[in-house]
C-alpha positions, 0 to 999 in steps of 0.5 A: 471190705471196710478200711479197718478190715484191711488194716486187720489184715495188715497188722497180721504182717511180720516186724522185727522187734528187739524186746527189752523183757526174757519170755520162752516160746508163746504157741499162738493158733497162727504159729509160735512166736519167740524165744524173747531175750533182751536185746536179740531181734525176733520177728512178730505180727505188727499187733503183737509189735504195738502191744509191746511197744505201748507198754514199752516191752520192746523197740520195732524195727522199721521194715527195710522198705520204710527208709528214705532212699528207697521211698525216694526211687518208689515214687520216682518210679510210680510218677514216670510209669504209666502202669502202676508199679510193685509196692514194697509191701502189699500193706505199705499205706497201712504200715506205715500209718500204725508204726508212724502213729505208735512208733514213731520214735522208733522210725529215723526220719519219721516225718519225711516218710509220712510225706513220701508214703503220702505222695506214694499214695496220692500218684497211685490213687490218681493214676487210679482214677485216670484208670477208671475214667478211661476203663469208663469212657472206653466202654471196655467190658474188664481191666487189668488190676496189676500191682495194686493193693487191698485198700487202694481197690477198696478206695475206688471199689464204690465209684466204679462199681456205681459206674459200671452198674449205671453203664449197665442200665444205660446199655441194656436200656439202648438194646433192641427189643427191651 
């Protein structure tokens, strides 16, 4: 799986949305959407949130998550545990990266949330690497993957999969009789 495959995936996510436009129910394969009346809050996958935004049908409501406070603590947190922490959402990189992109007059302190997500992001993914270099060193044969999410496994999938194929060969080549 590519970037742009989990960012599909994440744009499946639910977001509240308060339309400016009246529309009854619309019956989608993936379930019905609506009723849309100006001004009353109605819950919609992100692509749908996007494509309303950009043609100016509706403002998006940030997920509770995307608030500076609570930003603050999730990386407090993931910088004193040595375990990765529960993220807010399972899609939080990928979240915030389209609703800051698309709406970021929408979002209230737009710009501190990009840094903090960031730095969310850059703690993970080098806790991530530390992970992998000792799982590597230590010569362990599986690892345990708590909390983690699609795109963060999807950055280090390549390194560790070449790793642990040229452990492999290293270690079938030392083997007795081969």
């Amino acid at each position: 799986m590519d970037p742009s495959e989990v960012e599909f995936l994440a744009e499946k996510e639910m977001v509240k949305i308060i339309p400016n436009f009246s529309l009854d129910k619309i019956y989608l394969i993936g379930g019905d959407l609506g009723p849309f009346n100006p001004g009353l809050p109605v819950d919609v996958p992100v692509w749908l949130a996007l494509n309303l935004k950009q043609r100016q049908k509706c403002r998006i409501v940030p997920p509770a998550w995307m608030d500076v406070e609570k930003l603050e603590e999730i990386r407090e947190l993931e910088r004193k545990e040595d375990a990765f922490t529960p993220v807010p959402s399972p899609y939080y990189m990928e979240l915030t990266k389209l609703l800051l992109n698309y709406a970021s007059d929408n979002i209230p302190k737009a710009d501190e949330i990009r840094t903090l997500v960031k730095d969310i992001w850059d703690t993970r993914i080098a806790k991530l690497r530390l992970s992998a270099d000792s799982f590597i060193s230590q010569l362990e044969a599986h690892a345990k993957l708590d909390n983690l999410t699609l795109m963060e496994i999807n950055t280090i999938r390549a390194f560790l999969l070449d790793s642990l194929n040229c452990m492999y060969k290293l270690r079938s080549n030392l083997q007795p009789g081969s």
